[in-house]
C-alpha positions as CSV (number, residue, x, y, z in Angstrom):
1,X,0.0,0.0,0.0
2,X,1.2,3.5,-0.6
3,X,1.1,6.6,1.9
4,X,2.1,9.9,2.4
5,X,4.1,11.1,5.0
6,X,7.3,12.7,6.9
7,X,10.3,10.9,7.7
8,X,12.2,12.6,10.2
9,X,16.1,11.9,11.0
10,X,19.1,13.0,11.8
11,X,22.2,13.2,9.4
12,X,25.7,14.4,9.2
13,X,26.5,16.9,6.7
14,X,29.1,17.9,4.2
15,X,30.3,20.2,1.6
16,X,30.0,19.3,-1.7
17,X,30.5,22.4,-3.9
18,X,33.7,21.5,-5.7
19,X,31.4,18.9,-7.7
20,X,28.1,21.5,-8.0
21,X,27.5,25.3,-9.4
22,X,30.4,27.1,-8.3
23,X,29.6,29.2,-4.5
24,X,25.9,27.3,-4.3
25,X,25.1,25.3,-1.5
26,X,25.1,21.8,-2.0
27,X,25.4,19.2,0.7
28,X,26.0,15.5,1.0
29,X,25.3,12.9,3.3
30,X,27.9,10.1,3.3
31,X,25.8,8.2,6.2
32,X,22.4,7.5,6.4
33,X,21.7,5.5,8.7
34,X,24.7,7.0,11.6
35,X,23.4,4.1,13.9
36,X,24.0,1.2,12.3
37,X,27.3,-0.8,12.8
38,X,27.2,-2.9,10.0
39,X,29.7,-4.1,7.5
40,X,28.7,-1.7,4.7
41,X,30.5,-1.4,1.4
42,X,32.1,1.7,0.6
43,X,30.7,2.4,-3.3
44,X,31.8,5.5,-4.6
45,X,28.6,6.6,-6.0
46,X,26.5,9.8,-4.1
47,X,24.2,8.1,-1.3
48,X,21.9,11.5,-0.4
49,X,22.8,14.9,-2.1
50,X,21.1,17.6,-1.1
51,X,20.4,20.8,-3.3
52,X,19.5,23.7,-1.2
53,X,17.3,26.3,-2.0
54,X,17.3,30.0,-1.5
55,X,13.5,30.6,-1.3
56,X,10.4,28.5,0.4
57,X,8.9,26.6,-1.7
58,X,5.7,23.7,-1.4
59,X,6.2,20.3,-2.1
60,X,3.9,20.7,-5.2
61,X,6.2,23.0,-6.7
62,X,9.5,20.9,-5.8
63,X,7.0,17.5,-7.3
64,X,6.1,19.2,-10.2
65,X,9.6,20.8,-11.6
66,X,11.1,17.4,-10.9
67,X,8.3,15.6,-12.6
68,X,9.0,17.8,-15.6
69,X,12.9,17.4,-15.2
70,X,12.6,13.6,-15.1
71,X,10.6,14.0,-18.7
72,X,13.9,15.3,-20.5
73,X,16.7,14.2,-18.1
74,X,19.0,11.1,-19.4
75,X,19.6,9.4,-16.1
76,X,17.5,8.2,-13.5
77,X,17.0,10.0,-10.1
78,X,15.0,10.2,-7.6
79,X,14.3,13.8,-5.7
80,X,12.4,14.4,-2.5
81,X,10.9,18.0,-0.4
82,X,12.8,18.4,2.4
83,X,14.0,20.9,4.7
84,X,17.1,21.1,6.7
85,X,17.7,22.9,10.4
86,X,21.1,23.0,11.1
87,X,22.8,26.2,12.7
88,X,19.9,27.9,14.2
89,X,18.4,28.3,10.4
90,X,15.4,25.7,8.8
91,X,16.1,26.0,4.8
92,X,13.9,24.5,2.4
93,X,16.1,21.4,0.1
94,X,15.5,19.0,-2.3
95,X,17.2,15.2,-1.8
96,X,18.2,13.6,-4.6
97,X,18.8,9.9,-4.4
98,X,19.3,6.9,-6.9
99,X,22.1,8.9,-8.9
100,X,24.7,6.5,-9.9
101,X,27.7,9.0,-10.8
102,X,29.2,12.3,-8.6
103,X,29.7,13.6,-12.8
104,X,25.8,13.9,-13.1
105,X,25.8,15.9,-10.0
106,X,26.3,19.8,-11.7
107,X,24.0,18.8,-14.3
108,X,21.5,18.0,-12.6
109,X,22.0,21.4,-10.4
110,X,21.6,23.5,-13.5
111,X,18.8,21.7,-14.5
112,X,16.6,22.7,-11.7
113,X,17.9,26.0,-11.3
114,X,17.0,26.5,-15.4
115,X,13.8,25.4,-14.1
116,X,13.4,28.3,-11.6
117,X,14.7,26.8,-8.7
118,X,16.7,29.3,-7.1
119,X,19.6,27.6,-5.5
120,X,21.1,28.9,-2.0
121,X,24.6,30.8,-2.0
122,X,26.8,28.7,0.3
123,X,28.0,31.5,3.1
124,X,29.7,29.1,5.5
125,X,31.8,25.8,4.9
126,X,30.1,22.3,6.1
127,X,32.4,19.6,7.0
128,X,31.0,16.7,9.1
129,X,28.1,18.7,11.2
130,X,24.8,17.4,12.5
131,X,21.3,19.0,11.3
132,X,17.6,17.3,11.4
133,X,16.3,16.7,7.9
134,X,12.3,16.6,7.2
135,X,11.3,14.9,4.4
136,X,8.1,14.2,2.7
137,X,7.4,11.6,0.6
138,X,5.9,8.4,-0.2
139,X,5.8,5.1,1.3
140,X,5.1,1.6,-0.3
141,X,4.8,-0.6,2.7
142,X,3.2,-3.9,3.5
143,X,1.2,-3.9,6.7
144,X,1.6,-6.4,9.0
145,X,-0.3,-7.2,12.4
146,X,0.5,-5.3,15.3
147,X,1.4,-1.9,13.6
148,X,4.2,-3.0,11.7
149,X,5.2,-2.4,8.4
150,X,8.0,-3.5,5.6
151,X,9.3,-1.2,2.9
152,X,8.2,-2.9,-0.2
153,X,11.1,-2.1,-2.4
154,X,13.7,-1.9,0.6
155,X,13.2,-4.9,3.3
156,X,16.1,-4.0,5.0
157,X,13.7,-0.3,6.2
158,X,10.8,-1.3,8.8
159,X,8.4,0.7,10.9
160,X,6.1,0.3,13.7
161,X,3.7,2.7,15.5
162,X,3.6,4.4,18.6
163,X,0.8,5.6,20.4
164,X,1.3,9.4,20.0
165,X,4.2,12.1,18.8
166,X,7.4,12.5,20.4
167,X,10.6,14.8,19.7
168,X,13.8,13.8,18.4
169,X,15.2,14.2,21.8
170,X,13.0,12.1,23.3
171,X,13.0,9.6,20.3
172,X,17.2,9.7,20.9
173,X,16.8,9.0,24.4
174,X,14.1,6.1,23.9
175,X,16.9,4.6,21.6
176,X,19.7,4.9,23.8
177,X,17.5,3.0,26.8
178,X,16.6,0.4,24.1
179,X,19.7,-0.4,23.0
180,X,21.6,-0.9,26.7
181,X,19.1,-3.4,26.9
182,X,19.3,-5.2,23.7
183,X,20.9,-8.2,22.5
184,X,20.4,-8.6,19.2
185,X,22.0,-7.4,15.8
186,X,22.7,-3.5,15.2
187,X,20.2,-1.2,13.9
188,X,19.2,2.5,13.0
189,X,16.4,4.8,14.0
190,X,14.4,7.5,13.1
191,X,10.9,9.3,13.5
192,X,8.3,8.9,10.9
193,X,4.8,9.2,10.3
194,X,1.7,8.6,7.6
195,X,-1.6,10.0,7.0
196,X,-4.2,7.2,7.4
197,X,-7.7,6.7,7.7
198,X,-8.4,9.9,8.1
199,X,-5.2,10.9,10.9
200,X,-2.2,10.7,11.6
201,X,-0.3,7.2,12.5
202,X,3.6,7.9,14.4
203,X,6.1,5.7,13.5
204,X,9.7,4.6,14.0
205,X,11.5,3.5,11.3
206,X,14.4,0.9,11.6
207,X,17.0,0.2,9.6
208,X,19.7,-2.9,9.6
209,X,20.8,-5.5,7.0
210,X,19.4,-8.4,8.8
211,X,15.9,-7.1,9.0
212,X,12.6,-8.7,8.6
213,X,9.2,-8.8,10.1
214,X,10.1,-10.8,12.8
215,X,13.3,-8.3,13.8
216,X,11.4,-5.3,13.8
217,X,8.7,-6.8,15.9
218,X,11.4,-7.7,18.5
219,X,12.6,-4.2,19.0
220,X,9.0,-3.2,19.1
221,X,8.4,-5.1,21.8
222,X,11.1,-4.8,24.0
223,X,10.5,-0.7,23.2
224,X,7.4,-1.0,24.4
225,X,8.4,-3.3,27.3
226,X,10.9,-0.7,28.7
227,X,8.4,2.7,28.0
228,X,5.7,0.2,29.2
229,X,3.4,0.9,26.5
């Protein structure tokens, strides 16, 4: 089934401008998923590139240009609304994904900014920092008893719900309890949520290489065991 929603994490940051439009600020994400311990290969191909933008604008507007740009455009990509609060500031950002070549990266750029995107001049240098990242998109999962859901096209990406909203410092600190009491295999965390039947639904989202339906339903419960949910 497909919904909409937010996925809500937190990521370390970088500057990428040497491969983009010369002083613009473009950002890269080396590590997704900063709590997993996992063997993971090192492929030298962009993971999550950010383009930042110097104006606000809706996710229709971001949907639509990149819609148009995937028309005309010879490679594949995959671009998401997001915004980015790093340094005091919340800018507005669009994630590209599923780009198979650092090359494509300036094209790509001048692509949307030739499609009225204005792109943000980079003031400061970025090397290695923190900032939350709020992105909407949306999900193709399976639905599974219990509140849990599997990412159709990515089984190693799980959720399950929680009774009501919490911050990303209390989501951290839920984590933190949770995993000085766990035994099992390594996995990453982050706050999520969908619009269904007529509401909202909160999530967490796990990642980790060895995950299933059965995996996620273990940390479920022994996060719900701990909170006493």
């Amino acid at each position: 089934m497909e919904y909409f929603g937010n996925l809500i994490k937190v990521e370390n940051l970088w500057c990428l401008d040497k491969l983009g439009i010369a002083q613009t600020c473009l950002l890269e994400s080396l590590d997704a998923f900063p709590g997993y311990y996992g063997d993971t290969p090192q492929i030298n191909i962009p993971k999550f590139v950010y383009f930042v933008l110097g104006q606000t604008y809706s996710m229709d507007q971001i949907t639509r240009v990149s819609q148009k740009i995937r028309k005309n455009y010879s490679h594949d990509f995959d671009a998401a609304f997001c915004e980015i609060s790093m340094r005091g500031q919340t800018c507005c950002a669009i994630r590209i994904t599923n780009i198979n070549d650092y090359s494509l990266i300036k094209s790509l750029q001048e692509t949307y900014r030739d499609n009225g995107m204005v792109l943000k001049k980079k003031i400061k240098n970025i090397e290695n920092e923190p900032a939350l990242i709020n992105i909407r998109k949306f999900f193709r999962l399976q639905p599974f008893p219990g509140g849990i859901y599997m990412d159709i096209e990515r089984p190693v990406i799980s959720y399950f719900a929680i009774p009501a909203e919490i911050s990303w410092a209390e989501l951290k600190h839920h984590i933190d309890l949770l995993r000085n009491n766990w035994n099992g295999k390594s996995f990453d965390a982050a706050r999520a949520f969908i619009y269904k039947d007529n509401g909202i639904t909160d999530l967490i989202r796990i990642f980790s290489k060895e995950n299933n339906e059965s995996f996620t339903r273990s940390i479920r419960d022994k996060y719900f065991e701990l909170l006493k949910i």
